[in-house]
Residue frames as qw, qx, qy, qz and C-alpha x, y, z in Angstrom:
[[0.125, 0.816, 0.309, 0.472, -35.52, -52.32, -48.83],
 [0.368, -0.041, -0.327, 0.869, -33.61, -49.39, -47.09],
 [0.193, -0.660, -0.701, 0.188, -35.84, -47.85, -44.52],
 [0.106, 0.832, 0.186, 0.511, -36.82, -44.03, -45.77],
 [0.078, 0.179, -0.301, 0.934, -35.17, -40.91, -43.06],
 [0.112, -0.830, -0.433, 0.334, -38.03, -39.17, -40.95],
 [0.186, 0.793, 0.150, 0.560, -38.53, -35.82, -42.61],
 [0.376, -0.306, -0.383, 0.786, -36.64, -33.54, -40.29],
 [0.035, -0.880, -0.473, 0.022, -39.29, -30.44, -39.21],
 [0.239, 0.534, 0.159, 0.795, -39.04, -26.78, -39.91],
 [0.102, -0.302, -0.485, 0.815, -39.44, -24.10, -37.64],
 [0.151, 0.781, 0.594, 0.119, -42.71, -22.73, -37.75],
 [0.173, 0.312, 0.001, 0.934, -42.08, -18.61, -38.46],
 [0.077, -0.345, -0.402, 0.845, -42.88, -16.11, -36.04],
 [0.064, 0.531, 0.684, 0.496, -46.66, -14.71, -36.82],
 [0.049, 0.036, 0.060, -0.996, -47.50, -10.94, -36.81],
 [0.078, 0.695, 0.699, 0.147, -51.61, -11.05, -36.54],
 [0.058, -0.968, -0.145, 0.197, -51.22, -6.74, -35.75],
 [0.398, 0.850, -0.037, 0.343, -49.68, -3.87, -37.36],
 [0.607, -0.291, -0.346, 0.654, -46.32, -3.43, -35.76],
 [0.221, 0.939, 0.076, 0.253, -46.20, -0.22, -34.43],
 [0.521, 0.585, -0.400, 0.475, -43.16, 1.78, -33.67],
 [0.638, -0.444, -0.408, 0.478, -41.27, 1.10, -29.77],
 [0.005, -0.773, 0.240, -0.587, -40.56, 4.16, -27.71],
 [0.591, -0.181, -0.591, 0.518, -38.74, 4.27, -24.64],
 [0.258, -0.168, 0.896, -0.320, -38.97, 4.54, -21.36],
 [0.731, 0.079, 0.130, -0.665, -42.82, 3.33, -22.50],
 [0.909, 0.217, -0.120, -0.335, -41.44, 0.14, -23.84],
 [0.241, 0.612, -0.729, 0.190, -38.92, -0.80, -22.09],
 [0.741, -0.051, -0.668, 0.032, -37.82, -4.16, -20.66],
 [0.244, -0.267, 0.596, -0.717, -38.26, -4.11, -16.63],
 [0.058, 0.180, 0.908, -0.374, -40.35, -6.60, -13.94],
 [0.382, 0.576, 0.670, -0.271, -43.79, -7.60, -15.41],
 [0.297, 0.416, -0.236, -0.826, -43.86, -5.73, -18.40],
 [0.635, 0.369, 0.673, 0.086, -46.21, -6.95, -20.96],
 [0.306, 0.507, -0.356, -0.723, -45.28, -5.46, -24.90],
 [0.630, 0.421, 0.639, 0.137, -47.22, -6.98, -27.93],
 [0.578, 0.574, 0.385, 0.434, -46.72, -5.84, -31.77],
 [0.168, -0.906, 0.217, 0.322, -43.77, -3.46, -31.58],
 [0.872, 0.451, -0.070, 0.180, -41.41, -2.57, -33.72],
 [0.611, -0.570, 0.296, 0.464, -37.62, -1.92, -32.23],
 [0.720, 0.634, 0.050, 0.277, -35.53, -0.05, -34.33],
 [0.249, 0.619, -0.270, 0.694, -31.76, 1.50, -33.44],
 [0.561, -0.770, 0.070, -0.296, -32.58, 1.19, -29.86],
 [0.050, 0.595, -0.581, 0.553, -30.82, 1.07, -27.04],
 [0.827, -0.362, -0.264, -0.339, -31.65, -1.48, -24.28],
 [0.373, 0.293, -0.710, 0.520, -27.43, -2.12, -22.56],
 [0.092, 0.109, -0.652, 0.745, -27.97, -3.10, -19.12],
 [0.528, -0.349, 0.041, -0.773, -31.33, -3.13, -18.45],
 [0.082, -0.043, -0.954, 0.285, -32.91, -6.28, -15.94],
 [0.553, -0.100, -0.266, -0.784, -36.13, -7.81, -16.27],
 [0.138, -0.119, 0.867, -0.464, -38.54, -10.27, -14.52],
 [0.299, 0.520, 0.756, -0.262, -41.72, -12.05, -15.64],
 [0.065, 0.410, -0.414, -0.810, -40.95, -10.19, -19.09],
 [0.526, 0.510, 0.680, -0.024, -44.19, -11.49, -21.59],
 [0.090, 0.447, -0.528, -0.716, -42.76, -9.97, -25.47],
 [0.559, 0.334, 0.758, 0.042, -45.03, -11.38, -27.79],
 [0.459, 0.682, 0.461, 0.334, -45.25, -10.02, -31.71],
 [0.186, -0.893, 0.297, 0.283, -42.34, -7.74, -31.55],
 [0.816, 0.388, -0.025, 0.428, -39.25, -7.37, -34.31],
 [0.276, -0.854, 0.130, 0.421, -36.34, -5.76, -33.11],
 [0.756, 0.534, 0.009, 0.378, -33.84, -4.53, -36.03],
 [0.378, 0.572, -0.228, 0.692, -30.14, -3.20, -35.21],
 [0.632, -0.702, 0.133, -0.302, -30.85, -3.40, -31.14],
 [0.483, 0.354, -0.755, 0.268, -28.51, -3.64, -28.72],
 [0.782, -0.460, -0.409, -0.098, -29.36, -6.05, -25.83],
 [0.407, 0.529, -0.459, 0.586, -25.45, -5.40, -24.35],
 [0.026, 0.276, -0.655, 0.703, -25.12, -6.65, -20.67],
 [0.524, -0.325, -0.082, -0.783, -28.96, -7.50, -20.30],
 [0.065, 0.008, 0.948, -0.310, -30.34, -9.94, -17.41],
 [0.646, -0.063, -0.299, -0.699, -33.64, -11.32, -18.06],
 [0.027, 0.125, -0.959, 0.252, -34.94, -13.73, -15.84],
 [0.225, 0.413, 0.876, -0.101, -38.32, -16.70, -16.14],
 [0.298, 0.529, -0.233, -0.760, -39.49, -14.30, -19.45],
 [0.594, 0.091, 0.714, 0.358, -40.82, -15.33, -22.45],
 [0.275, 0.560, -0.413, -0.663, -40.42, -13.84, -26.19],
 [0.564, 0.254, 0.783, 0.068, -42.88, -15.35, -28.54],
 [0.427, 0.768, 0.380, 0.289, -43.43, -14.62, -32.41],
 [0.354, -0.732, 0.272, 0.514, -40.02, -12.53, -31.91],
 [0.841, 0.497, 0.056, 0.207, -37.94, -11.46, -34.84],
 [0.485, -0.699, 0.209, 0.483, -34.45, -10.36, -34.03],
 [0.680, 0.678, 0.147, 0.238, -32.33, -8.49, -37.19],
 [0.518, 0.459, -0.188, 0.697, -28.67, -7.67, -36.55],
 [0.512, -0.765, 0.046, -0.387, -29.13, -7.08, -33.01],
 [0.581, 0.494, -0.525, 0.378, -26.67, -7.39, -29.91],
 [0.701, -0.572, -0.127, -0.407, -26.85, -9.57, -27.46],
 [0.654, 0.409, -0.520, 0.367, -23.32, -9.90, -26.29],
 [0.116, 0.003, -0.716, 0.688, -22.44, -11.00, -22.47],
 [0.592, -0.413, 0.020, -0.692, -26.42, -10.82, -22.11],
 [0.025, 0.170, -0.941, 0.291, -27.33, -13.26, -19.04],
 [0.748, -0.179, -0.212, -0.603, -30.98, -15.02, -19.24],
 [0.061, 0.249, -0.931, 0.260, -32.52, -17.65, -16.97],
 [0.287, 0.425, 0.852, -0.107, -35.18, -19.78, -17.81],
 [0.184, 0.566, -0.118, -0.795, -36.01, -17.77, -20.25],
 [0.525, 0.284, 0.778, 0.197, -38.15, -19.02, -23.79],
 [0.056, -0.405, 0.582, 0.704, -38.07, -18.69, -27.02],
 [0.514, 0.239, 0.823, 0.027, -40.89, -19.57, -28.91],
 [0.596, 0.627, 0.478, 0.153, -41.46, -19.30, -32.57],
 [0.173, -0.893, 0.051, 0.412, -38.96, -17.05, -33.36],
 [0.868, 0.285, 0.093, 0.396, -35.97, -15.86, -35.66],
 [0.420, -0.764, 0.149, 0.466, -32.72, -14.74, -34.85],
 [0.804, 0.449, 0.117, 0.372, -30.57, -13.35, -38.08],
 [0.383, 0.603, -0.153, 0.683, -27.19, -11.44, -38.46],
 [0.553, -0.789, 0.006, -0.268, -27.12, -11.18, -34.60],
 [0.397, 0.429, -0.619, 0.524, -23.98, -11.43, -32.13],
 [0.627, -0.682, -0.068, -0.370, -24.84, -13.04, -29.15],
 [0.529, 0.448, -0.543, 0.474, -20.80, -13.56, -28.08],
 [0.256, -0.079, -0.664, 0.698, -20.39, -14.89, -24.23],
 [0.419, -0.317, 0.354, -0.774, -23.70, -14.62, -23.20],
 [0.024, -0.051, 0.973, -0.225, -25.75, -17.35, -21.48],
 [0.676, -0.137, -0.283, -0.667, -29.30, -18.91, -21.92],
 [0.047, -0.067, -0.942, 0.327, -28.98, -21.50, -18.98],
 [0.246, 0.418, 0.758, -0.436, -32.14, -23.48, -18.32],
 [0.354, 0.280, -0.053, -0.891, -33.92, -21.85, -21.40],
 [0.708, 0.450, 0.507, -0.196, -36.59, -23.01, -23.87],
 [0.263, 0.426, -0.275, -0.821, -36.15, -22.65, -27.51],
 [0.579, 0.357, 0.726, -0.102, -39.06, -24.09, -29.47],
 [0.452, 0.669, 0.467, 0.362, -39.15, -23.13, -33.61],
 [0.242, -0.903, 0.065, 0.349, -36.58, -21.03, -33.60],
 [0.776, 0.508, 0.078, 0.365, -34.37, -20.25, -36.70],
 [0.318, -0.673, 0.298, 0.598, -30.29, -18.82, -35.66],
 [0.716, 0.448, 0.196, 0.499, -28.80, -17.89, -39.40],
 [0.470, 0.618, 0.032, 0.630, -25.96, -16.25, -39.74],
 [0.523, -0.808, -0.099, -0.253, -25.40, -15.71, -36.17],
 [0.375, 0.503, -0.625, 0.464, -22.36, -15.26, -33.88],
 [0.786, -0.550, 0.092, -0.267, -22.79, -17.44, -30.82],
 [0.573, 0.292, -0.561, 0.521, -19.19, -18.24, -30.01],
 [0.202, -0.070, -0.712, 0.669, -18.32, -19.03, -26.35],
 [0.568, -0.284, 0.015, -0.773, -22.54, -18.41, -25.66],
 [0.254, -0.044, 0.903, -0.344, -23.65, -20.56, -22.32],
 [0.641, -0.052, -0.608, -0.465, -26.55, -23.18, -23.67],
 [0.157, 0.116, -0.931, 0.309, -26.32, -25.25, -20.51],
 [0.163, 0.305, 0.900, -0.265, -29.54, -27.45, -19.49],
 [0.398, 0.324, -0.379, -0.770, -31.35, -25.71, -22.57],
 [0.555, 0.300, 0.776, 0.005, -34.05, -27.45, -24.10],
 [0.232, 0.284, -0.509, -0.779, -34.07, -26.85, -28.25],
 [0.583, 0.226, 0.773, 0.111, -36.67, -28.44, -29.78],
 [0.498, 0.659, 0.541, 0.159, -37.19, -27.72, -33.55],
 [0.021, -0.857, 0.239, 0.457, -34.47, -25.30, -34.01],
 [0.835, 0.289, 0.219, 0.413, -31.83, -24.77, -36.88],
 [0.318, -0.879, 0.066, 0.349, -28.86, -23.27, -36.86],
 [0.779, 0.413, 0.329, 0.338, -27.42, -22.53, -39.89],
 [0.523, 0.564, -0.114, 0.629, -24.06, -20.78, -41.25],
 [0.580, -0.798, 0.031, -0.161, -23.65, -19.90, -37.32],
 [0.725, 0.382, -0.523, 0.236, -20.74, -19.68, -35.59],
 [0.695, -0.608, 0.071, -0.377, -20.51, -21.63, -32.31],
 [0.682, 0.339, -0.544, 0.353, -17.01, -22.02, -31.79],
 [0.146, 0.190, -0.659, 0.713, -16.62, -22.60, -28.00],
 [0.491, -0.378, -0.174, -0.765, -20.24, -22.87, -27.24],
 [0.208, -0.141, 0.822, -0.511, -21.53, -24.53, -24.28],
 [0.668, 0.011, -0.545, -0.507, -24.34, -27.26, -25.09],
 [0.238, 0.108, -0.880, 0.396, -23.34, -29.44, -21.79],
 [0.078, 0.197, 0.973, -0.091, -26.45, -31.18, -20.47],
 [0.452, 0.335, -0.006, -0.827, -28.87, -29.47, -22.75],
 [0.506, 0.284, 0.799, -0.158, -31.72, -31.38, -24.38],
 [0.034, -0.362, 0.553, 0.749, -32.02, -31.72, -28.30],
 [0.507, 0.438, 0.740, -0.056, -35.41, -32.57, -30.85],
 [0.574, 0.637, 0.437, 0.271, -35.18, -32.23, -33.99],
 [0.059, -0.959, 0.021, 0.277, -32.56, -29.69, -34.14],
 [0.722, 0.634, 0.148, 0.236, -30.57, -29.12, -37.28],
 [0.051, 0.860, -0.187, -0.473, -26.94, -27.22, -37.76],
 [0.763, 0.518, 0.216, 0.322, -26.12, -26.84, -41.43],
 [0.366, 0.733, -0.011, 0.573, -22.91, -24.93, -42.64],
 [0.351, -0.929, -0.017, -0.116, -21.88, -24.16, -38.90],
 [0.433, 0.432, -0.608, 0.506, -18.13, -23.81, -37.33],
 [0.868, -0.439, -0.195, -0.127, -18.54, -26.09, -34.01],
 [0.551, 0.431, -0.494, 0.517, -14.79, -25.55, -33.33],
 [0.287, 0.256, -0.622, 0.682, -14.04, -26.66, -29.53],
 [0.579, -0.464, 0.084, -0.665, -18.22, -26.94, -28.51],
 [0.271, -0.248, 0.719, -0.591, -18.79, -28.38, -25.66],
 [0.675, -0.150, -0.344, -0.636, -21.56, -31.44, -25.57],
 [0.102, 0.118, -0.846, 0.510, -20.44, -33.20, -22.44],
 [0.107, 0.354, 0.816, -0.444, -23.86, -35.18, -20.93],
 [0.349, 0.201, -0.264, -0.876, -26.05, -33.63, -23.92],
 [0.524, 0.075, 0.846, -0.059, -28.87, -35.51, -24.44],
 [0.325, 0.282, -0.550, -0.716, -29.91, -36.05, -28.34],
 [0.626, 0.265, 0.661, -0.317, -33.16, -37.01, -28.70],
 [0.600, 0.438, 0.609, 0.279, -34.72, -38.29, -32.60],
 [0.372, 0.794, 0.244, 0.413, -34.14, -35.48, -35.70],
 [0.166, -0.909, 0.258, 0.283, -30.78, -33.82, -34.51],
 [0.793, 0.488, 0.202, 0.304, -28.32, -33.52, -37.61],
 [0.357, -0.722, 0.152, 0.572, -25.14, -32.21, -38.24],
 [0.674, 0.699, 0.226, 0.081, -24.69, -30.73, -42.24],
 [0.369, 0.744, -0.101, 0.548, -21.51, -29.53, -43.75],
 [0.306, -0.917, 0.031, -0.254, -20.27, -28.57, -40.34],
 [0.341, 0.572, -0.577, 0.473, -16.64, -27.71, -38.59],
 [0.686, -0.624, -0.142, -0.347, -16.09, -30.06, -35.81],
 [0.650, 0.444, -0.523, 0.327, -13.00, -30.07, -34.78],
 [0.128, 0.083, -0.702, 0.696, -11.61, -30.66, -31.18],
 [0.500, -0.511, -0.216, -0.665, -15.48, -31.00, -30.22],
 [0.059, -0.125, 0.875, -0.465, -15.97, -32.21, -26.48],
 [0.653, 0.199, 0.543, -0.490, -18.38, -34.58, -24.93],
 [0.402, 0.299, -0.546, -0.672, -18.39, -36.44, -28.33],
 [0.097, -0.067, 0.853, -0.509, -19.37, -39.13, -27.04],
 [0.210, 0.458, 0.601, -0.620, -22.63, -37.97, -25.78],
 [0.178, 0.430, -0.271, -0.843, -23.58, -37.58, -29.39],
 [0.072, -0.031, 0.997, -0.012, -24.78, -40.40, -29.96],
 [0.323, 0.421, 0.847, -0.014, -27.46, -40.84, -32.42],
 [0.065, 0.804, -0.141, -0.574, -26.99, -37.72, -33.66],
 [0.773, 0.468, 0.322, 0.285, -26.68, -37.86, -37.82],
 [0.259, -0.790, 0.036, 0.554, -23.28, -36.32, -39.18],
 [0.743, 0.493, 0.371, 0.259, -23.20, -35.61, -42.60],
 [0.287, 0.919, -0.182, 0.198, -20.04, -33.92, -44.64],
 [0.541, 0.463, -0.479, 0.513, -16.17, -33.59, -43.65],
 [0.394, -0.550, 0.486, -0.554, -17.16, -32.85, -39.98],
 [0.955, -0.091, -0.280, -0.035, -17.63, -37.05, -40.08],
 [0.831, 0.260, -0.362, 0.334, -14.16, -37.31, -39.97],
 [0.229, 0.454, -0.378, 0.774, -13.16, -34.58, -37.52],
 [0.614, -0.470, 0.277, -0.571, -15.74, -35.75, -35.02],
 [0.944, 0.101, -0.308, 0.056, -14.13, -39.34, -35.59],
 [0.428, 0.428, -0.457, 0.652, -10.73, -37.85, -34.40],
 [0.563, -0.384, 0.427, -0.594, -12.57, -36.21, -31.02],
 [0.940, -0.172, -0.095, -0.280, -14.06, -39.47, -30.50],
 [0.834, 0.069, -0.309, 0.451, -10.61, -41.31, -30.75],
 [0.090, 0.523, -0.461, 0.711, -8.87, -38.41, -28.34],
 [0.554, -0.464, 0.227, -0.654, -11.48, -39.18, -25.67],
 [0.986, -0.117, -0.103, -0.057, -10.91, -42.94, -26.09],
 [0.718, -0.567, 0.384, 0.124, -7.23, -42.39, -25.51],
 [0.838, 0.367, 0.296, 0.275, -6.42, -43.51, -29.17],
 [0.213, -0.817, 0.274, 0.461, -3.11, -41.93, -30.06],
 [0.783, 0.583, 0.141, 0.163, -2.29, -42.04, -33.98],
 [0.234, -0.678, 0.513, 0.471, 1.37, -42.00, -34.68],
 [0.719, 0.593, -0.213, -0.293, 2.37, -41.49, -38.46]]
């Protein structure tokens, strides 16, 4: 008898228990120790600011730009992010929990050392974006594109990408723990393949992570 999958787990959605009401600045801005609960972010501005011991908790931002921000040992919980821009931002140790990122552009920026727990990317630009010693558990990243991303000794559970373009990521010394799955996805020229290992890869990206695999062994195919 062939031995059933493990259901792979959903992120749990981000839960609003208060009316949002509407952000204003400077009164809600990001800066050392702030504490904001149930805001709503709309059209703001936010480039450049720098934050410390940041506590965001039941807050949606829509059409914000993040541009240039440094955020450092923060966390953003029950977060919703909509077409917001978070390009060259730089975070450290920074967490993510229960959250969802959509139609967002976080191009060259870095989450080193972060958290993300139940956290849903769709439809997200995260090309060349730093991931390094990241811990994902229960994420899914879906129709995302993380060509050049940086994934290099970040820790994986249960974390899903379906429909993504993986072109040239990085997964050098990743470690892939039970319910991480690749669907439908573009893996060409991926590094660290290897280190993928146990990792489930389902669709045409089979073959193109077959080819990485044989570059790193040295295997040289002549027609």
């Amino acid at each position: 008898m062939t031995q059933a999958m493990p259901r792979q787990k959903n992120p749990l959605a981000p839960r609003f228990q208060v009316a949002l009401r509407p952000a204003e600045l400077p009164d809600h801005d990001f800066e050392d120790d702030a504490t904001i609960k149930g805001r709503q972010y709309s059209g703001l501005s936010l480039v450049g600011r720098s934050g410390e011991a940041v506590e965001v908790e039941q807050c949606a931002f829509e059409n914000v730009r993040f541009t240039g921000m440094h955020l450092v040992r923060s966390v953003l919980a029950h977060i919703a992010f909509d077409t917001c821009d978070f390009a060259t931002v730089r975070t450290q140790d920074v967490s993510i929990l229960r959250g969802t990122v959509t139609g967002c552009r976080l191009t060259g920026s870095s989450w080193s050392n972060g958290s993300f727990r139940d956290v849903l990317f769709e439809g997200t630009r995260t090309d060349s974006t730093l991931f390094r010693y990241a811990k994902f558990k229960t994420v899914v990243f879906r129709e995302c594109n993380l060509s050049q991303a940086d994934f290099q000794f970040a820790e994986l559970r249960d974390v899903r990408f379906e429909k993504c373009d993986l072109t040239g990521t990085q997964f050098a010394n990743v470690v892939i723990q039970p319910g991480v799955s690749f669907d439908n996805c573009t893996l060409i020229d991926v590094g660290g393949a290897a280190h993928l290992k146990g990792a489930t890869v389902r669709g045409p990206g089979s073959m193109e992570l077959a080819l990485s695999l044989a570059r790193e062994a040295g295997i040289v195919f002549e027609a």
